[in-house]
N, C-alpha and C positions, 0 to 999 in steps of 0.2 A: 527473266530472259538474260542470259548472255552479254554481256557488254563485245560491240567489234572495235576495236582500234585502225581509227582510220590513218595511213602516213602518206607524207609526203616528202620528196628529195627534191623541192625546192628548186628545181630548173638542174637539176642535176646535181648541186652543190654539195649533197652530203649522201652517204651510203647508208640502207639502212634493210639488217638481212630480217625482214619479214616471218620465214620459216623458222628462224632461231628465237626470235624472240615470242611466238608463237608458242614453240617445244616449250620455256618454260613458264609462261603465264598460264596459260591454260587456255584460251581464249582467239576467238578470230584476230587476227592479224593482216590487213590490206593489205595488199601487193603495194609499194609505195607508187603514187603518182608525181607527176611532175608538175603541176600548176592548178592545184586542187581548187585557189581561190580565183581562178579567172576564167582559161578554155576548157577546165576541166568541173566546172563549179554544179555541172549538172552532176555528175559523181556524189559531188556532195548534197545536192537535194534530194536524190536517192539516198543515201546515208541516211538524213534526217527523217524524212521520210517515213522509213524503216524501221527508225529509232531505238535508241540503248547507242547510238555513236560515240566514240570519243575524239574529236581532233587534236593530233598533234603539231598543233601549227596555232603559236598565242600570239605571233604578231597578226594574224585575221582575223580578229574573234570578233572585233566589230563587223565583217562582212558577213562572217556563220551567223552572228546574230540577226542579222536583217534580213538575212536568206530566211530563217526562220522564222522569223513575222509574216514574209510574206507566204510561207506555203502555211501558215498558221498552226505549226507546231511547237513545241518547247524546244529551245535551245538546247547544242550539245554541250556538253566539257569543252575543253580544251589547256591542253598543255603545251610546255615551250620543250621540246625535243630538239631542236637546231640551235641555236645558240648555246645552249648548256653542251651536247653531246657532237652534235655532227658538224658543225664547224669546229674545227680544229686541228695543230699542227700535230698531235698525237699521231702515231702512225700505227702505234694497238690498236685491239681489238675495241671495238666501239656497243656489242653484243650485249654485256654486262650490265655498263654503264645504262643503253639505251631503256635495256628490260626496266632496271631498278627502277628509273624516272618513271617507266609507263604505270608499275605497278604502283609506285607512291601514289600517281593521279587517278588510278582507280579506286582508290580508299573513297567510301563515302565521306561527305563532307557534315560535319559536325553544322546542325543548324545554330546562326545567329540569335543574339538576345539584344535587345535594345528595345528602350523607351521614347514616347514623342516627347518632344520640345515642341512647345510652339511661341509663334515670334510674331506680335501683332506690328511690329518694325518700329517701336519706340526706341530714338537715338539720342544719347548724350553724347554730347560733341562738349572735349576740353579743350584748349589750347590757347596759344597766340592768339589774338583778336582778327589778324588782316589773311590770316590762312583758315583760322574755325568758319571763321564769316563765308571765306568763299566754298568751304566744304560744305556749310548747311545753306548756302542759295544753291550747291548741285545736288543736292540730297532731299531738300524741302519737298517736288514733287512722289520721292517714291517713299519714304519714310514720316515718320511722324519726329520732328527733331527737336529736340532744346539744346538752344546752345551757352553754356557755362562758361563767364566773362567773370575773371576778377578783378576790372576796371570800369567805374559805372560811364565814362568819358567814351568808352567805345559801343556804347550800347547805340544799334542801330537805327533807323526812324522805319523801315520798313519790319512788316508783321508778320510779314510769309512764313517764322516760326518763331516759336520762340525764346524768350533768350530773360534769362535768370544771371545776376552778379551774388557772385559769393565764393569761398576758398574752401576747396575738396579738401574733406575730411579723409574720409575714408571710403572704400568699395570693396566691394564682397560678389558672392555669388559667381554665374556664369551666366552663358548665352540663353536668354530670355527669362532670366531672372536677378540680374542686376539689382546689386542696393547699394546707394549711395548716401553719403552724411555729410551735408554743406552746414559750414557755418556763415556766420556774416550773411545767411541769406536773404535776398532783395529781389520782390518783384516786379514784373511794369507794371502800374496805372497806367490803362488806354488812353483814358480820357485827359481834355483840355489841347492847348494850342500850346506851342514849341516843341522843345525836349519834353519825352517821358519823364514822369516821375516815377520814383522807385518808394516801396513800402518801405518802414523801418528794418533793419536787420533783424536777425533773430538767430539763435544757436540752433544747432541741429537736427536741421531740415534734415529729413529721411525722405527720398525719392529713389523709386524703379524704374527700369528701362530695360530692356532687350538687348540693344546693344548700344556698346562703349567703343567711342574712338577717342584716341588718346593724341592730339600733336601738341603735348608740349614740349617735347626733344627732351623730357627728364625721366628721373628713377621710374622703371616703370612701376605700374599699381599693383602688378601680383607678382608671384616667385615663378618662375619659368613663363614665362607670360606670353611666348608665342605658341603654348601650350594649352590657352585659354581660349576656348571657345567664346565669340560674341566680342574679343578683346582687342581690336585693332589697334596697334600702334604704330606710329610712324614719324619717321625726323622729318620736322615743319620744315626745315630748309632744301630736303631731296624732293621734288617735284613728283617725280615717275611714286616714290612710295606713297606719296598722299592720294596720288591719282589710283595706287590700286587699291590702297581702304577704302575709298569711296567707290570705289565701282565694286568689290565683297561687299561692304554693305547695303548698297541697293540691290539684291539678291536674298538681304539675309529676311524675308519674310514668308510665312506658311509657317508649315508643319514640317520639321523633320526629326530624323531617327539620330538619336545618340545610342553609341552600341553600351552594352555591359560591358566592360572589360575583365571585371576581377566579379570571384564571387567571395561569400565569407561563412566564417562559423563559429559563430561565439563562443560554442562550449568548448573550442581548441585553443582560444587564443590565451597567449599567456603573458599579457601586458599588463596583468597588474592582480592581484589579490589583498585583499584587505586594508587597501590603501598604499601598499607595498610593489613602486611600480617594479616591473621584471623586464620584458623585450619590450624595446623599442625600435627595433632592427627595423621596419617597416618607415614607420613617423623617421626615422632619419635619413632615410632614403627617400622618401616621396617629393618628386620637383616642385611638384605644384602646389604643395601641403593637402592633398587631397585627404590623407589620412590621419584621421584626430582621436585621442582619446576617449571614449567612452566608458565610464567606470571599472569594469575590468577586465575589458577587452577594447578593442579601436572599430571605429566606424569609417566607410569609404562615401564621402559623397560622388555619386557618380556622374554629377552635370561638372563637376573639378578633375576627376580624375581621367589625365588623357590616355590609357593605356600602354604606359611603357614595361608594364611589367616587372619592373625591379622587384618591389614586392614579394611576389610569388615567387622570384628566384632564392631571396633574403628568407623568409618564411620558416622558421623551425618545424613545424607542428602540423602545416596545410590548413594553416586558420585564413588564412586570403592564398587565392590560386587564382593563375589566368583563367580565361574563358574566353578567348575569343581567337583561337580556339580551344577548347579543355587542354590541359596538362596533360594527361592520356591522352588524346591525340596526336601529341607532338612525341610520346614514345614510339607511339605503332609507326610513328612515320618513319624515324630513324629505324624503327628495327626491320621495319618491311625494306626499306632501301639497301641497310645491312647483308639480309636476307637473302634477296633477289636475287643480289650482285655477284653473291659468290653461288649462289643454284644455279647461276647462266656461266659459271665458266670465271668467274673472276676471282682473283686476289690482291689481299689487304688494300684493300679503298679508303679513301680520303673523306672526312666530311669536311663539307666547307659550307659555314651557320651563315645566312646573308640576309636580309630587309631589302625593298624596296630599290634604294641604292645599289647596294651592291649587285641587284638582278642585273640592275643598268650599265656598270660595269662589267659584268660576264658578257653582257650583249653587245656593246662596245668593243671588246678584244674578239671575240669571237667574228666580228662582221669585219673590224680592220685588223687585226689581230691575231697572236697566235691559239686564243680561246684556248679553255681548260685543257689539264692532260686526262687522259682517259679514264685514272683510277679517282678522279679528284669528283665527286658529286654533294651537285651544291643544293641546298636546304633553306629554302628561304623562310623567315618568322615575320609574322606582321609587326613582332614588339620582340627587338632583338636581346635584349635584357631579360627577354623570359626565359631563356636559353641558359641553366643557370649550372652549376654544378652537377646536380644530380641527371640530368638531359649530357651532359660531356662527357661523365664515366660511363652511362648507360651506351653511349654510342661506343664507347673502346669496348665495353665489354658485351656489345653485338657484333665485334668484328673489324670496326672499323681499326684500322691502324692511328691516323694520328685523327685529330679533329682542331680546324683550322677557324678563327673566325671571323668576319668583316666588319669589321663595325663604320657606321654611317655617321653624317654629320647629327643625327639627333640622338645616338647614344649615348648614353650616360659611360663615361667610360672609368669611373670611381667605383660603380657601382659591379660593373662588368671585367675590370681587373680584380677585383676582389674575389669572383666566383673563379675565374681561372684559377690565379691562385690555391684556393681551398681544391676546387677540381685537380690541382695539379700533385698537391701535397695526396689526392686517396687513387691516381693512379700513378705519376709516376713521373718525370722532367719529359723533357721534349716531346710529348703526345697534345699537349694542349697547349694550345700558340693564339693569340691575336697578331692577323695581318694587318696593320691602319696603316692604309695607305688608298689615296683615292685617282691613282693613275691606274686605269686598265691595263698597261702593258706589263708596268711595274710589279702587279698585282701575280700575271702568267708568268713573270721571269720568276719571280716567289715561287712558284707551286711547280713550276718545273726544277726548279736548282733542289729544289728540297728532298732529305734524305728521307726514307719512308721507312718506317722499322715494322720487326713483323710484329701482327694483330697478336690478338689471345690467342692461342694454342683451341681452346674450347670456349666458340662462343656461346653465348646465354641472353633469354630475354626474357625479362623476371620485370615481373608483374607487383602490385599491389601501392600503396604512396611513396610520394617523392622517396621518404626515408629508407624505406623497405627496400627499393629499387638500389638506393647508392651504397646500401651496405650491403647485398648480391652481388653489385658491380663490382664492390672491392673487392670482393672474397675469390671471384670469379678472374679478377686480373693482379692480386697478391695471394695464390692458396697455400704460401707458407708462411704468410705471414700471422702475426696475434694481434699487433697493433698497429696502427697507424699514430705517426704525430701529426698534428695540425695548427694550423695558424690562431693567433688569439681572435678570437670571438665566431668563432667555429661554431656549428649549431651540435654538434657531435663531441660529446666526452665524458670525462667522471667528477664526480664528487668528491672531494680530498675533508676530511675531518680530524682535525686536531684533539685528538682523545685528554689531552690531559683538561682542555677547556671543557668541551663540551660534555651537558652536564644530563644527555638526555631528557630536555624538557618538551623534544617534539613539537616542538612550534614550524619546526620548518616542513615537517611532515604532512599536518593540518591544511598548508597553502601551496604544497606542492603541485602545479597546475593536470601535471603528467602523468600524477603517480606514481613517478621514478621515485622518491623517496616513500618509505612506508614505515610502518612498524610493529610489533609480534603484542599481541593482545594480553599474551600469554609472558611473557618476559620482558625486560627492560633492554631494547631492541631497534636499533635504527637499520633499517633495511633499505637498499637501494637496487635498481635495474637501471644498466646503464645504458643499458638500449632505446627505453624513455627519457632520457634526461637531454631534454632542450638548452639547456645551461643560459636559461634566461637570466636567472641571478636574485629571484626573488625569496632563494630560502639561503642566499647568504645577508641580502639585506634586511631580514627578517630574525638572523641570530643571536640573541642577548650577549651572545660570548664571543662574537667574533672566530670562531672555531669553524665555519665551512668554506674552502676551496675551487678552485676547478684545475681540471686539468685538461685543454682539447686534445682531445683523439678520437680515433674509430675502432673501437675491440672489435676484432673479429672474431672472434672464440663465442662458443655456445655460452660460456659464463655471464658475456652482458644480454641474456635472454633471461634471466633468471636474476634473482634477487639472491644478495649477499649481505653479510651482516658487515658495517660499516662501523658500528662502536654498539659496545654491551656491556654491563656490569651485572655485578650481583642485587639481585632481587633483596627488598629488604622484609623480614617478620614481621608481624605484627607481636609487641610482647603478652598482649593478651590470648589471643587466639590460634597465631600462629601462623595468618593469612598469610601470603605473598603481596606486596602491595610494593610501589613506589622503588628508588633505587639507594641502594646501603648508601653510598658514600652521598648521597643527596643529605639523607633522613640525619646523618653523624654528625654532616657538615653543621645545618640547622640547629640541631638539639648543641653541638656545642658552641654555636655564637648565641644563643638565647641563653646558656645557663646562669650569667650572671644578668640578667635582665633582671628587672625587677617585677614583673608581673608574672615570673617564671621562677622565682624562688620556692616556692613548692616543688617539692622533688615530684610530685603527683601531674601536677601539670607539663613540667618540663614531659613523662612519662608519657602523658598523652599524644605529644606529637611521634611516639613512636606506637601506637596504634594504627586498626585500619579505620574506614570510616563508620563501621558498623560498631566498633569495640570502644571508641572516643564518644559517641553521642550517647552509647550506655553505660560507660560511667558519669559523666557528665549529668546525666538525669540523677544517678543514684548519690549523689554527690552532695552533701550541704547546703553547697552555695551553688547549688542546680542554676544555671542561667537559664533556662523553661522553667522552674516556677513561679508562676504567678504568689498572690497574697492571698490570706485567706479569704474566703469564700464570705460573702454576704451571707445572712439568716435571710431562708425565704418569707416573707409577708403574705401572712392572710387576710382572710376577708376580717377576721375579730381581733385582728393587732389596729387595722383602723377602725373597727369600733369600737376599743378599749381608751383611743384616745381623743373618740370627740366626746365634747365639753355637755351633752347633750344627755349621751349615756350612762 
C-alpha cells in the first residue's frame, strides 16, 4: 500500500503546496492542517488508523506515539519538515526543498544490529577517600559496590559495602565487563574488636565490575573516555558532576542493547602480510583504541568501539564500513535528495552534512532565526565522521552544487579535515567547506552570504563500493581530465619503480593484499592495475632493494582498469636446453660474483647455475661427484651366509 504524507502548517507559520509536492513523489499528499497535534489530533487517529502514514511534524512524535498506543496500532514515521524548510527568511520557492526531505524520509529504514550487554550493577568506585565514601553510602542501596582506598587509615568501620586498599594498576574492557589489576592488594578481616584488619598485600589482584566510576580528578583510565561505556568520570571537587555519575549509575543495571556500529572483512583488509605491516590508517585514527591488530588484518572490539565512524571513512579497500546505517544507505540518501530537488522544479542545491547538534542548531535559527535558505538541505549522519570523501564527491556529482559541513562538539576534527581535503583535491576548491561554528545565527549568515557555483552539467549516481563510486564521481565532475594529484597518504595512486634497482624478484607481487601488483607466468614481468592499489605500503616495505614508490593520484583514463607492465627484462636460456627460465641480468649478475669462489672453480658448476631446474639436477646425477649418490650397496644376506658362520655347522 501506498504511503500518504500527512502535513501540517503549524498554526499557519509555514506554507506548504500539498498538489506540487504530490505531482512529484507520486504519492498522497494531505491537504496541510493547522494543529494536527492538538484540535486537530482526531485527523491524525484516522491517519494511523488507516495506516502506511507518515508525519511531518518531529517535534510531536512523542504524542503520535502515544496516540498510537492507545488506539493499539504501530506507530508512524515522522519527519522534521518546519524547521529544516518552512520556517525561514528565504523568500523562494520552498516546493523543491520540501519534496526532497519528504522523499529522503520515505526511504525504508535500514534495520539495526546490536548485541545485549548485561549489567548485574557490580561498581568500583576509585577515588579520594571523603567523596568515594560518600558516592558508595548513595550507591550501596541500588548497586553492588566496592570501594577502592589507597590509604588503609580511611578504611571505614561500617559494611554496607565493600571496600579493598590497594593502587590501580590497570583497567580494560567496557560497560559490564570491566577488568581491573590492583597491586598492594588488602582485604578486611571482619572479625575481632576495634579497627578492621587488612590481609597481607599481594600483586595483581585481577577483579571485574560492570561499572567504573572514576573521582580521582586525574589522567583518565582510557583514551577518549567519555566515549566509554560503563566509564564515569568526574572532578571530586565539582559537586553537580559527581552527583550525576552517581545518579547514571544507579540506572546502569539489566539488560541493554549496544549497537554494531562498523562491520568487517578480513579477506580485504590489508594491514599486514607476512609479518610486513601495511595500513594502519584505521588503529591511528580510532579514539578509543577500539581497533587492534590481528595478524593480518585488525579486529574491532565492539563493547569499545563507540561509533564515530572515522574508520570507514579512512578505509582503502571496505575492509571496516559503517553500519549503522550501511554506507549504501547514506548514498541513496544524498542521491534521492539530489534527485528530487531538481524533479520538483529546483536548481543547484546545497548539501549541508549535520549530527545531532547541528539538527539543534537548524532548529534554533529556524524558531528565533533566519533558518536555512531554500536551496541549502540538510543531511543529518548519526556519526558525522562517516561522511568521508567518497559521500562529498558522490553528492557534487548528484548535483549538488557545493557541500557544506557542521561538525559538532564530538567530531573528530583531524580526522574529518583530512577527508575534506582529499574530497576537495578529486572535485575541485570551494565545493567542499567545513562550517565550525556553534552559533545558530552565525551559522545562517554563512549560508546565505555564500556564493553557490553551478552543479555538474550532467548529474550521475553510480553505484557499486566506496572506490567505484569516487572514481565515477571524479570522472563525472573532471571529464577532461586524466589525472588527479592528491595529498600524501591518499588511498588512490600508482606504483613508481626504479628500474635500475629492481631486480624482478617478485616478492612484492606474492603479498600484494589487492592484486594490483601481479606478474606474467610467461616472462620476466611486473604488472600492475592502478585501479587496485591501496597504497598501503606493504610491497615497498617488503622490497630487498629499496626500488618501489608511490605516487597519490586518481587516473581516470580506462588505463588504470587494466594492468601495465611496470619493469621487464630479458628472459634468460637455459644453456642446456634452451628453456626460458629466470632473468638475464639476474643469472650474469650471479655467475659473475661466484666465478672466483672457491667451490665454483669448475667451469662446470659455475655452468650449472645457468641452467633450468630440470637440465641442473640431470647433470648433477650424471656427474662424478653426483650429490644423490649414496655408497655402495650392501651384499644381501641369506639364510646359508648365517649358517656358514655358525660354529656348529
Amino acid at each position: 500500500m501506498a504511503k500518504r504524507l500527512i502535513t501540517c502548517d503549524c498554526l499557519g507559520s509555514q506554507a506548504i503546496d500539498a498538489n506540487a509536492m504530490s505531482h512529484t513523489l507520486g504519492l498522497e499528499v494531505i491537504t496541510p492542517c493547522t494543529a494536527l497535534c492538538t484540535t486537530q489530533i482526531d485527523l491524525a487517529a484516522a491517519a494511523l488508523t488507516q495506516g502506511d502514514a507518515v508525519f511531518s511534524c518531529a517535534q510531536e512524535t512523542r504524542v503520535f506515539e502515544a496516540l498510537a498506543e492507545e488506539l493499539g496500532v504501530d506507530p508512524a514515521p515522522t519527519f522534521d519538515l518546519r524547521d529544516r524548510a518552512g520556517w525561514t527568511a528565504d523568500e523562494g520557492s520552498l516546493v523543491p526543498k520540501m519534496t526532497a526531505l519528504a522523499a529522503e524520509a520515505l526511504l525504508p529504514a535500514s534495520p539495526s544490529k546490536s548485541l545485549d550487554v548485561i549489567s548485574e550493577g557490580l561498581c568500583l568506585i576509585i577515588g579520594k577517600a571523603d567523596i568515594a565514601l560518600q558516592t558508595a553510602e548513595s550507591l550501596k542501596d541500588h548497586l553492588g559496590v566496592t570501594l577502592l582506598l589507597e590509604d588503609a587509615d580511611n578504611v571505614p568501620d561500617s559494611r554496607g559495602f565493600d571496600v579493598i586498599v590497594g593502587k590501580l594498576r590497570r583497567a580494560s574492557g567496557a560497560f559490564g565487563q570491566f577488568k581491573v589489576t590492583i597491586d598492594a592488594l588488602q582485604m578486611i578481616e571482619p572479625g575481632g574488636r576495634g579497627a578492621f584488619d587488612l590481609t597481607p598485600p599481594r600483586q595483581g589482584g585481577v577483579s571485574q565490575c560492570d561499572i567504573l566510576i572514576d573521582l580521582r580528578g586525574e589522567t583518565p583510565l582510557f583514551p577518549a573516555h567519555e566515549k566509554r561505556d560503563g566509564y564515569l568520570r568526574a572532578d571530586p571537587n565539582h559537586a553537580p558532576a559527581v552527583a550525576a555519575a552517581t545518579l547514571a549509575a544507579s540506572h546502569m543495571v539489566g539488560t541493554f542493547e549496544k549497537p554494531l556500529y562498523v562491520k568487517t572483512n578480513d579477506l580485504l583488509c590489508a594491514h599486514s602480510r607476512a609479518e610486513q605491516t601495511g595500513c594502519t590508517r584505521c588503529i591511528d585514527l580510532c579514539p578509543t583504541g577500539a581497533i587492534v591488530p590481528d595478524g593480518e588484518h585488525v579486529t574491532v572490539d565492539p563493547m569499545i568501539c563507540a561509533g564515530c565512524g572515522a574508520c570507514s571513512a579512512v578505509c582503502p579497500s571496505g575492509a571496516i564500513s559503517y553500519d549503522a546505517p550501511p554506507v549504501d544507505m547514506v548514498f541513496r540518501r544524498v542521491q534521492t535528495l539530489a534527485k528530487t530537488f531538481m524533479d520538483a522544479g529546483g536548481h543547484a542545491p546545497r548539501l549541508l552534512v549535520v549530527n545531532a547538534h547541528g539538527s539543534e542548531m537548524i532548529s534554533l535559527s529556524a524558531r528565533h532565526g533566519r533558518g536555512l535558505p531554500a536551496d541549502v538541505i540538510p543531511l543529518e549522519m548519526s556519526a558525522l565522521n562517516a561522511f568521508g570523501h567518497a559521500e562529498a564527491v558522490a553528492a557534487l556529482a548528484a548535483g549538488f552544487a557545493t557541500v557544506t559541513i557542521l561538525p559538532g562538539p564530538s567530531t573528530d576534527m583531524d580526522a574529518l579535515g583530512a577527508q575534506v581535503a582529499l574530497a576537495t583535491a578529486l572535485s575541485g576548491p570551494e565545493q567542499i567547506n567545513i562550517l565550525n561554528s556553534s552559533d545558530p545565527d552565525a551559522m545562517s549568515d554563512a549560508l546565505y552570504a555564500a556564493e553557490v557555483p553551478e552543479p555538474v552539467k550532467t548529474p550521475m549516481r553510480p553505484m557499486g563500493s566506496r572506490r567505484q563510486i569516487t572514481r565515477q564521481s571524479a570522472r563525472a565532475l573532471h571529464p577532461q581530465a586524466e589525472t588527479l594529484p592528491l595529498p600524501e597518504g591518499a588511498p588512490y595512486g600508482a606504483v613508481l619503480i626504479n628500474k635500475d634497482s629492481c631486480t624482478l624478484c617478485l616478492s612484492c607481487v606474492s603479498l600484494c593484499p589487492s592484486g594490483a601488483l601481479a606478474d606474467n607466468p610467461d616472462l620476466p614481468q611486473l604488472r600492475f592495475q592502478e585501479d587496485a592499489c591501496l597504497q598501503c605500503g606493504i610491497c615497498a616495505s617488503v622490497c630487498p632493494e629499496d626500488a618501489i614508490g608511490y605516487e597519490p593520484r586518481l587516473n581516470l583514463t580506462d588505463i588504470a582498469l587494466g594492468q601495465e607492465v611496470l619493469n621487464e627484462e630479458e628472459p634468460f636460456a637455459c644453456v642446456e636446453c634452451g628453456e626460458l627460465f629466470g632473468v638475464k641480468s639476474t643469472i650474469d649478475r650471479i655467475t659473475d660474483k661466484l666465478k672466483d669462489h672457491a667451490m665454483f672453480s669448475d667451469p662446470g658448476k659455475l655452468r650449472m647455475i645457468q641452467m633450468c631446474d630440470n637440465c641442473r639436477i640431470d647433470v648433477q646425477y650424471h656427474a662424478e661427484d653426483n650429490p644423490f649418490q649414496g655408497g655402495k650397496r650392501p651384499k644381501v644376506r641369506t639364510s646359508e651366509d648365517y649358517f656358514n658362520k655358525r660354529r656348529d655347522n
